[in-house]
C-alpha positions as CSV (number, residue, x, y, z in Angstrom):
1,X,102.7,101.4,108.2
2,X,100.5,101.9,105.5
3,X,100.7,102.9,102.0
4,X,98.9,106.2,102.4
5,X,100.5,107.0,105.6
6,X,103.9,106.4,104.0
7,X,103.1,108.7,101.4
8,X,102.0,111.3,104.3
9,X,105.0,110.9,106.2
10,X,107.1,111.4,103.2
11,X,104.7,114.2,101.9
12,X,105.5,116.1,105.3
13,X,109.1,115.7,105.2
14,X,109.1,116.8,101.5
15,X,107.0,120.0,102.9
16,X,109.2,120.4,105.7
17,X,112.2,120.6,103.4
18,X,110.7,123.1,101.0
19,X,109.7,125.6,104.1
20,X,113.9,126.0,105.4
21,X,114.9,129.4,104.8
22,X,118.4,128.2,103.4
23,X,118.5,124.7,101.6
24,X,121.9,123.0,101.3
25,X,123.5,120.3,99.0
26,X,121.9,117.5,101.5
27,X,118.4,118.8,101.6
28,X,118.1,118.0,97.7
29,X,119.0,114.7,98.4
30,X,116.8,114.1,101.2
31,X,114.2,115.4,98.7
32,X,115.1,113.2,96.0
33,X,114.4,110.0,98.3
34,X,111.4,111.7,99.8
35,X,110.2,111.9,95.9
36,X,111.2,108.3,95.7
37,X,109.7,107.2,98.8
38,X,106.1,108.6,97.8
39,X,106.7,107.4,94.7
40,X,106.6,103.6,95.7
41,X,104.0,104.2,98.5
42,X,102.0,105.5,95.4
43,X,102.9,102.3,93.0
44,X,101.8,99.8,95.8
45,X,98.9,101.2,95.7
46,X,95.8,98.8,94.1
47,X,92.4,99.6,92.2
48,X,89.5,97.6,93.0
49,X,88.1,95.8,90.0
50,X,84.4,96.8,90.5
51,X,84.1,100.4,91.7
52,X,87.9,101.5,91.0
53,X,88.6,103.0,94.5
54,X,92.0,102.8,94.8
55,X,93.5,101.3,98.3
56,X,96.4,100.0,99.8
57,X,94.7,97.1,101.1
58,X,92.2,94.8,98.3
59,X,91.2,91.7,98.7
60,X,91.2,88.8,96.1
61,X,87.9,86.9,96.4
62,X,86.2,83.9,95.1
63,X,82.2,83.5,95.0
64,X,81.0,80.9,92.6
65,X,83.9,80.4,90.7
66,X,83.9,84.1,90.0
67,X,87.6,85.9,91.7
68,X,88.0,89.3,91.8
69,X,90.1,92.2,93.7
70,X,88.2,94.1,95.8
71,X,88.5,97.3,98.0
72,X,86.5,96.6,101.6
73,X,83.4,97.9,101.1
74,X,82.7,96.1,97.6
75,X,84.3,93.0,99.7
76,X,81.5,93.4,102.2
77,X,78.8,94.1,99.6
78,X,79.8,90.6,98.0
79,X,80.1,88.9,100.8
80,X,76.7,89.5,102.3
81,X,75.2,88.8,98.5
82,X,77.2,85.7,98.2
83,X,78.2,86.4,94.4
84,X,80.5,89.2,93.0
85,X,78.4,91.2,90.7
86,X,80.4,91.6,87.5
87,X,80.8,95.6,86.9
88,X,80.3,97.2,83.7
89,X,83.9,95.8,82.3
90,X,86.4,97.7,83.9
91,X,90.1,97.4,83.2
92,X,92.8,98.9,85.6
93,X,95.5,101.5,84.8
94,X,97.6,99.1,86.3
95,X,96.9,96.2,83.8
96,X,96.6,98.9,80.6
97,X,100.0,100.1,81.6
98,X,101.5,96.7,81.8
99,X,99.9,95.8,78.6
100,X,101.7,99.0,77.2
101,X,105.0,98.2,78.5
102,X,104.7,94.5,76.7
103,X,103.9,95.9,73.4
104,X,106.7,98.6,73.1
105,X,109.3,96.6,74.6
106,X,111.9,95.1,72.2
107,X,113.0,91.6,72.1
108,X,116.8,92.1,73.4
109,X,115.6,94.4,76.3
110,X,112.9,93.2,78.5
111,X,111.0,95.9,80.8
112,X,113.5,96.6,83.8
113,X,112.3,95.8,87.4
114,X,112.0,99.7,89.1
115,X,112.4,98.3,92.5
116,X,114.7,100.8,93.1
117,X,113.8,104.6,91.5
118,X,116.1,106.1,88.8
119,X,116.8,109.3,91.4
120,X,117.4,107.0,94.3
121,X,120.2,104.8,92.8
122,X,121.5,108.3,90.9
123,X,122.0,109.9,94.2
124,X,123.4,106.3,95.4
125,X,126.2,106.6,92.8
126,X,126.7,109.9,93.4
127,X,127.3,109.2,97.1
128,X,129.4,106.8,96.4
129,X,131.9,107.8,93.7
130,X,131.7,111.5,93.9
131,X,130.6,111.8,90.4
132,X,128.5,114.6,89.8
133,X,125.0,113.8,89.2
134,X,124.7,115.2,86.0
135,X,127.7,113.1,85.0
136,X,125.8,110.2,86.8
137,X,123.0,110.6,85.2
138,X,125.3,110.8,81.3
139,X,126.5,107.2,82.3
140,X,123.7,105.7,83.1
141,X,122.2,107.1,79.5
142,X,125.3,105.2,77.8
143,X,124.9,102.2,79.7
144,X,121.0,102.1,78.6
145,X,122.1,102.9,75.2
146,X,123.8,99.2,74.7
147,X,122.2,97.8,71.9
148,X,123.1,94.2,73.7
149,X,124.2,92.2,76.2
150,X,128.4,93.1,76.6
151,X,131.1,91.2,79.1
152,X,131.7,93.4,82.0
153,X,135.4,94.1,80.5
154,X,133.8,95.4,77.0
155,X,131.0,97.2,78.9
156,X,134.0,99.2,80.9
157,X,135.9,99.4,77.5
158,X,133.0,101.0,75.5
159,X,131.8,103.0,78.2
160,X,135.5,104.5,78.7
161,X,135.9,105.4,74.9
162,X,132.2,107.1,75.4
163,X,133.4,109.0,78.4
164,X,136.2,110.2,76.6
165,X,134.2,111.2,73.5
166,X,131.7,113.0,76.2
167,X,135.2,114.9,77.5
168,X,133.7,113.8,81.2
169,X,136.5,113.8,83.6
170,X,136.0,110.4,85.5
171,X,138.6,108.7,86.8
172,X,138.9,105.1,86.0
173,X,138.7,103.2,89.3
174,X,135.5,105.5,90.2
175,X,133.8,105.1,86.1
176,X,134.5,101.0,87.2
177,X,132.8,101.7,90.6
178,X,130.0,103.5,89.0
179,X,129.4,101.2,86.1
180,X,129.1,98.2,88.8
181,X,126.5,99.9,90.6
182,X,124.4,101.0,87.3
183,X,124.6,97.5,85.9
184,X,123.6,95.6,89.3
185,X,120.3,94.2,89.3
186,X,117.7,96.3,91.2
């Protein structure tokens, strides 16, 4: 399937959520990973480098030592001219916001992977432990609050004494559960 449609399909269910009469505890969630599914269809999602039409398929093609990403129909146009034209220098959202990311990170803490969206694995925790999300969302602030690297024993340890300053009632075996799933790689 893609990109667009995925978006569409997930658009629909999104609308079809929002029409019910009566929404429930489980139609949030369903909308959070709608939100999170249109969310990625929307980051795959690629901007040609001449025209800046933005499609879910581009092609990366070489003429005359020139390469460049290109939507279809300035694919085509190239193709039948046998060069790629340069355009009047265009740079993609995509590469600024990269370019902003790499400036404003810090040393210790390199830009994190969003493979997985922030709701997404907030609801996952949720389901999981039975930690309310607001209290889901608390921990994961403190965990992203570490100035550095920690042991998985210290981690627990400072994250418990934070808990406890927070006066959030969390359970130990279920803050361990949820502090494993936060800290996993996504």
């Amino acid at each position: 399937m893609g990109d667009f449609r995925q978006i569409q399909k997930a658009a629909e269910g999104l609308i079809a959520l929002c029409e019910k009469e009566k929404l429930a505890r489980t139609d949030k969630e369903k909308m959070l990973l709608l939100h999170a599914d249109i969310f990625t269809g929307i980051e795959k999602l690629s901007e040609c480098e001449f025209c800046g039409a933005i499609s879910d398929v581009i092609a990366t093609i070489t003429l005359t030592a020139v390469t460049a990403k290109l939507c279809k129909a300035c694919g085509v146009k190239a193709l039948e001219a046998g060069k790629i034209q340069s355009p009047t220098k265009r740079v993609s959202r995509k590469q600024t916001r990269r370019a902003k990311i790499a400036k404003t990170a810090s040393p210790s803490k390199p830009p994190a992977k969003k493979s997985e969206n922030l709701a997404a694995l907030h609801v996952r925790v949720e389901e999981q432990t039975g930690i309310k999300k607001a209290d889901v969302k608390r921990l994961h602030k403190i965990l992203t609050d570490i100035a550095t690297p920690m042991n998985r024993e210290h981690t627990l340890t400072y994250v418990q004494r934070e808990v406890d300053i927070a006066k959030l009632k969390v359970e130990a075996d279920t803050l361990e559960k949820a502090v494993e799933i936060l800290m996993a790689p996504r």
